[in-house]
N, C-alpha and C positions, 0 to 999 in steps of 0.2 A: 804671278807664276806660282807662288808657295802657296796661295790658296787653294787653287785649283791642284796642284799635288795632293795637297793635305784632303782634301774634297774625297778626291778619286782615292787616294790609300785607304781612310775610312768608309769609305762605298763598295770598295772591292772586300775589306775587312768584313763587314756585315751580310754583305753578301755568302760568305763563305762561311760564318756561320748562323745564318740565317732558318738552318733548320735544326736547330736546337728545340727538341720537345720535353719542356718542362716535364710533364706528368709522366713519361717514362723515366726522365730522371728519379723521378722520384718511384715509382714502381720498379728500379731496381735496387734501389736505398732499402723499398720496403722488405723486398724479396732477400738482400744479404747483410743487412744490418746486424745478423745476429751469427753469419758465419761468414765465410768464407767462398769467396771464387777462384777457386785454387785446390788443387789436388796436392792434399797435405803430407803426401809418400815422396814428396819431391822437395828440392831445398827451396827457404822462402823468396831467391827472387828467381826459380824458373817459372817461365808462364804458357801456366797450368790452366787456364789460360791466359791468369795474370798473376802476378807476383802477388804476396803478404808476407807482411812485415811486422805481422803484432805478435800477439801469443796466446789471445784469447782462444782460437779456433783448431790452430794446428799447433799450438804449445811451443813455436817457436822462441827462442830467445829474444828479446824485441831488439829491436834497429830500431830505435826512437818512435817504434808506432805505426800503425795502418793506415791513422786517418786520414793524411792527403792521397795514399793509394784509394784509398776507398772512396772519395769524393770523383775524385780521377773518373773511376771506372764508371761512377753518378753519371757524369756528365756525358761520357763517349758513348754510354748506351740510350744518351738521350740524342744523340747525333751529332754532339760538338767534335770538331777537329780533333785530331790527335796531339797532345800535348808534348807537341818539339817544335818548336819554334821558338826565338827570339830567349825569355828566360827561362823557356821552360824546357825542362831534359828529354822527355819521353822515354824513361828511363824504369825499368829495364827494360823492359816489352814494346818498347818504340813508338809507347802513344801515352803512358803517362806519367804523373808528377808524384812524387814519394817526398816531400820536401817541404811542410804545410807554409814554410814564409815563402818561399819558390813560388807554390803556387799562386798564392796571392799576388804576388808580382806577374807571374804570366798570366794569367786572365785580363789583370790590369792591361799591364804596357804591351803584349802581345797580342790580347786579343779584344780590346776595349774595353771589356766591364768598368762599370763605373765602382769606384771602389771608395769608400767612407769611414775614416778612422778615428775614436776618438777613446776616452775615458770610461766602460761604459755605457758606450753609446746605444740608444736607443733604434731599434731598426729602422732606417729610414723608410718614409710614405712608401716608394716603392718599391720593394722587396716582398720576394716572391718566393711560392714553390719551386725548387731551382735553381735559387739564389744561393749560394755561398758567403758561409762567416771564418774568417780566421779570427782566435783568440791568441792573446799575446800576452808574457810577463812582463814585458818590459813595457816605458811612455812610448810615444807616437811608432806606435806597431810593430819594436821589435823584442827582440829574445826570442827565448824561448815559444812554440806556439803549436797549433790545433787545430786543424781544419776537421768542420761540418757540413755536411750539405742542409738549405732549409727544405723542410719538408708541407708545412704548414704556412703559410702568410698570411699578412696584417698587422695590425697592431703587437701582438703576442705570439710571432713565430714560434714553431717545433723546428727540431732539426733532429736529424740522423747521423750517426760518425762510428767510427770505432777505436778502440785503443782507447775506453773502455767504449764498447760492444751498447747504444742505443738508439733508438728510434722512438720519435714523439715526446721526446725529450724539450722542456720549456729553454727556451735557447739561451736565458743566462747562469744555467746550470753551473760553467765554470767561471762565475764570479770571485769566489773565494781565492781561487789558485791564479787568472788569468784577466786581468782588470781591462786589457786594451779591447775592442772589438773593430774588426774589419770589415763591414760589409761591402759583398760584392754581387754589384745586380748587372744580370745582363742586362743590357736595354733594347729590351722589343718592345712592341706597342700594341702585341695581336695575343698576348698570354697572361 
């Protein structure tokens, strides 16, 4: 019986986000990587059409940073579901994640990504344009941390983030500050 649950939950899961389009993910990373989606005449979490939370763009005081906003917004304009469900807030704007270890948890346990933690770590074989990395201070992926969208795959990912404000960025950038790394790949077979 529990196979067959578990079958159909993960079948009905993929199903629904099944149309997740990498390369617009990432064609809007490309397009706001350097400012802002958000009408900066307004406080940073009304959505303008979505909240920011950094300081780079509209000089807000920071609230710990844009970049799980901004990863957020990666993925929903690539067609992924709205980020409420299970651990994820959808928070303010009703669809996404402000929370960079949050979100590495919801994509995980919420919505399957396959997720890979180590010391580090080297991006796994498959990781993709699309893909998501949280960095971490702390061992086995917590403290402190920083979500990226990758931009780039292979061997020597790029990624996009903000909070600080880049794109095309060699993805172990924050080695120095952030030793843990989380990959998280969607698993389709058609991208």
């Amino acid at each position: 019986m529990f196979p067959l649950i578990t079958t159909l939950f993960f079948s009905s899961l993929l199903i629904s986000i099944s149309s997740y389009d990498r390369q617009k993910a990432v064609d809007y990373a490309h397009k706001w990587a350097n400012s802002a989606n958000h009408d900066c005449k307004s406080k940073y979490d009304d959505c303008t059409p979505y909240s920011y939370w950094g300081r780079e763009s509209c000089g807000y005081e920071s609230h710990g940073g844009d970049c799980a906003n901004f990863v957020s917004q990666c993925l929903l304009a690539g067609g992924h579901p709205k980020l409420k469900k299970g651990e994820c807030r959808g928070y303010p704007c009703g669809l996404e994640e402000v929370g960079a270890t949050k979100l590495a948890h919801c994509l995980r346990d919420s919505f399957g990504w396959k997720s890979h933690c180590g010391h580090r770590l080297d991006p796994p074989k498959n990781i993709k344009k699309g893909d998501v990395i949280v960095y971490f201070e702390g061992e086995k992926c917590t403290g402190k941390s920083h979500a990226a969208i990758v931009v780039t795959g292979g061997d020597n990912p790029t990624v996009a983030c903000h909070s600080t404000n880049h794109y095309g960025i060699n993805y172990d950038y924050q080695k120095n500050d952030k030793s843990y790394y989380n990959w998280l790949h969607y698993n389709d077979d058609k991208n």
